[in-house]
N, C-alpha and C positions, 0 to 999 in steps of 0.2 A: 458733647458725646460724639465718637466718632460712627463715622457713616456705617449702618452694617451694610457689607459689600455683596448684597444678590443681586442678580439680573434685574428685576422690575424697580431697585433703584438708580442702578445705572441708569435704566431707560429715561425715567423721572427726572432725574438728576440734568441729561442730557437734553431733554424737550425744556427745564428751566433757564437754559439757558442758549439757545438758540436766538442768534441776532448778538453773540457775543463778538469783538472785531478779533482778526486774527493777526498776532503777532509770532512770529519764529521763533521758538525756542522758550517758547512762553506756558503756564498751567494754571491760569488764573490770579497770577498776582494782578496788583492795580496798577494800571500803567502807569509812568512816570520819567521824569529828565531822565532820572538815574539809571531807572530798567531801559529805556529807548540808548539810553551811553553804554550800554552793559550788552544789551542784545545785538546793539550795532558792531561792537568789537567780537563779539564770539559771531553772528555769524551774518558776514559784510555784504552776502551778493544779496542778502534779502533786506537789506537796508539803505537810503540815501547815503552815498551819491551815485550806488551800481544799480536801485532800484526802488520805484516809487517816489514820494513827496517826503520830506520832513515836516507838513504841515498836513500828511494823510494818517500821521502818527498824532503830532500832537491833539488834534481830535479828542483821545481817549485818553488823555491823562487825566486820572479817577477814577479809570472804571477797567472790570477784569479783562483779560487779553488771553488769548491760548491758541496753540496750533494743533493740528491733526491726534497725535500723540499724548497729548499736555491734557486732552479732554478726560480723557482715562485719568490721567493721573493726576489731575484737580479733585475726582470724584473720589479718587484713593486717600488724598491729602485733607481734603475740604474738613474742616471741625464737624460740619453738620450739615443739614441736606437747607437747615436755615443761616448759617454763617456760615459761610464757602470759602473763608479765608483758609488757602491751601498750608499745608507744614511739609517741608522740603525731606520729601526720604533717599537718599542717595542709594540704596537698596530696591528701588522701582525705578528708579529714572530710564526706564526703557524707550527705545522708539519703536517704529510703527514694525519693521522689520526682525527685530528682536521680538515683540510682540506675539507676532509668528510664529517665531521657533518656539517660544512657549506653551501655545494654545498645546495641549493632548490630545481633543479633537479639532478638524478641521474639513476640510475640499474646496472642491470647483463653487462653485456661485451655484450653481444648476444640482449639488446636492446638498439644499437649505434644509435641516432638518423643518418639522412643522413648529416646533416651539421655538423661536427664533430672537425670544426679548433677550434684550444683552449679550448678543452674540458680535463679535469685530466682526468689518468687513473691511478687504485689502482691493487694494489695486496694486497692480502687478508691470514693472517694466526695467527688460533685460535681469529677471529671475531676481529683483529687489522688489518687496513690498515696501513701496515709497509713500504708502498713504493708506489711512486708516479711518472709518467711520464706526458707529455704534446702530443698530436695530435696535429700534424702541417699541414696537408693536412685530404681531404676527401678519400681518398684512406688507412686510420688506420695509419699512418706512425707516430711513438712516438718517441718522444727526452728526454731521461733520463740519469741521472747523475746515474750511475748505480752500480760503488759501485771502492772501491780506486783501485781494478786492471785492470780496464776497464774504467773508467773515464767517458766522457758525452759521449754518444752512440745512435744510433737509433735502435730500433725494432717495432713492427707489434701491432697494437691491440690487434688482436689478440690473445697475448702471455698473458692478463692481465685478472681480476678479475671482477671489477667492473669500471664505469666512472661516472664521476662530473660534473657540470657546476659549476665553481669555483666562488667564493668570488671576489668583484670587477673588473669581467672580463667582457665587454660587449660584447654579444652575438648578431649576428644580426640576427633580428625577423624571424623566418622561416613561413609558410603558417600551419594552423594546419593539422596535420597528419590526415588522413581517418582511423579512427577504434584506434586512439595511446588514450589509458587512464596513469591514473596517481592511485596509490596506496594510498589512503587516512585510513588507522587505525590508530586508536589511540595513540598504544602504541607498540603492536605485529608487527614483520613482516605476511605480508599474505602468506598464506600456499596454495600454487597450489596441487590439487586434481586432482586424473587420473581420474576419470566422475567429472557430477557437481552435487554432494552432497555431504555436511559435514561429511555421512559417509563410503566415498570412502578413497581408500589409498592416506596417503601424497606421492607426487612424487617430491616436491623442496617449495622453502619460495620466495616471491618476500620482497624487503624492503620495510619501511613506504616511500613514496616519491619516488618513482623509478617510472619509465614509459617502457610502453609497448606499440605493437601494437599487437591488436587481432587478430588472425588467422579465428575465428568465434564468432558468440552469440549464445548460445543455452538455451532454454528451461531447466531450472533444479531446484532444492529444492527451496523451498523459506525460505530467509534470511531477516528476518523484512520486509517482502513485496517486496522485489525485485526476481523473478523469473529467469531474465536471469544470464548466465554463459559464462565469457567469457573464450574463448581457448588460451592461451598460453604454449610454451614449452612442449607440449605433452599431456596437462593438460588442465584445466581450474579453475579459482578464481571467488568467486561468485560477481556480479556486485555492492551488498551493499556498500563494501568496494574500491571502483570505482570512479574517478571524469574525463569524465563525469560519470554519470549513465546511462549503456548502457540498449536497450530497447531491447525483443524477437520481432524477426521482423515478420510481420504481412505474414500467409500464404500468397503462389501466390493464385489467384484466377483460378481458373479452366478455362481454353482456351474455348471460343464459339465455341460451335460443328461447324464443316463447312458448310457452307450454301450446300443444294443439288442439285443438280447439275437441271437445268431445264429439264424438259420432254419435249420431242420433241412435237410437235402438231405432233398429227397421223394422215399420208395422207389422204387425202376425194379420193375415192372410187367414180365411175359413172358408169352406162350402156349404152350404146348408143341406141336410141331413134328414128331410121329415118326411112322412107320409104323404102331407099335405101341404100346411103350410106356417111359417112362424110369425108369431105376432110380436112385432115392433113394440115395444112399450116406450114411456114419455119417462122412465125412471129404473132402475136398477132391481125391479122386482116385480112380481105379477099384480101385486097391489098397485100398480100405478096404472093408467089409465092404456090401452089399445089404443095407438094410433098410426098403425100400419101391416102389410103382409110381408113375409120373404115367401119363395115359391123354391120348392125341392131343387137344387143343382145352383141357388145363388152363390155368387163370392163376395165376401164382405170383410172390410180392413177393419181392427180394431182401432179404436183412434185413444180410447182408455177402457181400461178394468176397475169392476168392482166384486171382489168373491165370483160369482159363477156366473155374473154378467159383463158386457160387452156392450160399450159405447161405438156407434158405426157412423155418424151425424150428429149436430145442431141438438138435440134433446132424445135421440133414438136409440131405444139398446133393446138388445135380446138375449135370449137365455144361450150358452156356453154349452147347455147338455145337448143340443141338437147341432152341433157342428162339428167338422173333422179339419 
């Protein structure tokens, strides 16, 4: 039964077989006189007498072989993830560079989405993706067929150029990213600018179809009507060239001043008004106990009210009818 082709068994698939030897041009058949006379004529500088041992080869006759490329499509071909005898499709036999131009999504190294199992990862030299590895966990960890003196090996994301989401590898659906856009020009790669205007310094290129997550949006030239600029890598790329199209986000609005603080009522103020003299009471009424005088022409604050009496101290109030 053939392999179904999602990420988490690529991944699997790829960690089975790590410590595989590496031959050019190879996808896991089993090595042999015939394949080593076979790969030696298709392709010569990687084989005795312009390269290596003829007895660095023989080594592995019986056992599977593959190069950078060929790991992909062992996994594509393999009967089963338990018989890995590959079946030759001339309809994938891509390399590492065509691989590339396949993936839909892609970018820099530095925009690794977080779900990252079975995603390629490229190395990049004179604008050829000449090499390929597979992420098998979300921690960057790569399994690559890495070259014939070192065979199938792990290393780090890290270490690589660019990544892919490969050609018939199903991906499971992640939540959309907060701020991640996509690179939509035409033909160019986009050109990250140290400010956001077309005529600041170039600082790096993003490719057509790469993704990113924005650091910010800001306010910059207008590019056929789109004002904002979004920030990445040090930089910023103008929103035009953007899917989504990011928007300059709306000032905050200015905070309501704090409300002020209430004003106390100012104490009412009285003169005492008697004959003689007012007796202080311990409570709000004559039933409470005498315990003090006021004298004709005093002035006293109220400090609280109750009906016709007046708090003036600590437990002290007197009658309302004898003051003005």
């Amino acid at each position: 039964m053939a392999i179904d082709r999602t990420a988490a068994n690529l991944a699997t698939f790829c960690l089975q077989v790590v410590g595989t030897s590496y031959w050019m041009g190879c996808y896991g058949q089993r090595a042999s006189r015939a394949l080593y006379n076979q790969k030696k004529a298709d392709y010569s500088q990687y084989y005795p007498p312009k390269s290596w041992t003829e007895a660095s080869f023989v080594k592995d006759f019986g056992k599977p072989v593959t190069d950078c490329a060929g790991l992909y499509k062992w996994f594509l071909w393999a009967k089963s993830m338990e018989d890995k005898t590959p079946i030759y499709n001339a309809s994938e036999d891509w390399g590492s560079n065509t691989l590339w131009n396949k993936c839909k999504e892609k970018g820099k190294i530095n925009t690794l989405p977080s779900n990252k199992i079975g995603l390629g990862v490229f190395k990049v030299k004179n604008g050829i993706r000449h090499h390929v590895g597979f992420i098998v966990d979300n921690s960057g960890t790569v399994v690559e067929a890495k070259g014939h003196a070192y065979g199938t090996v792990k290393s780090k994301a890290s270490d690589w150029d660019e990544w892919g989401k490969l050609p018939h590898i199903k991906y499971d659906a992640a939540p959309p990213v907060k701020d991640q856009y996509t690179v939509v020009t035409q033909y160019q790669p986009l050109t990250v600018r140290k400010e956001p205007t077309s005529k600041s310094e170039m600082i790096d290129e993003l490719a057509k179809g790469s993704t990113f997550v924005s650091t910010n949006i800001v306010e910059g030239e207008n590019i056929n009507g789109c004002t904002a600029w979004a920030g990445v890598d040090g930089g910023y790329v103008s929103g035009y060239y953007l899917s989504p199209t990011p928007t300059v986000p709306a000032p905050s609005p200015e905070p309501d001043p704090p409300s002020p603080e209430p004003t106390p009522d100012p104490k009412k103020t009285y003169t005492v008004k008697v004959g003689d003299f007012l007796a202080l009471r311990t409570g709000p009424s004559t039933d409470y106990e005498e315990k003090g005088r006021l004298w004709n022409g005093a002035v006293v604050t109220a400090i609280e009210e109750s009906g016709n009496w007046i708090k003036i101290s600590g437990d002290l109030w007197c009658s309302k009818s004898y003051l003005r």
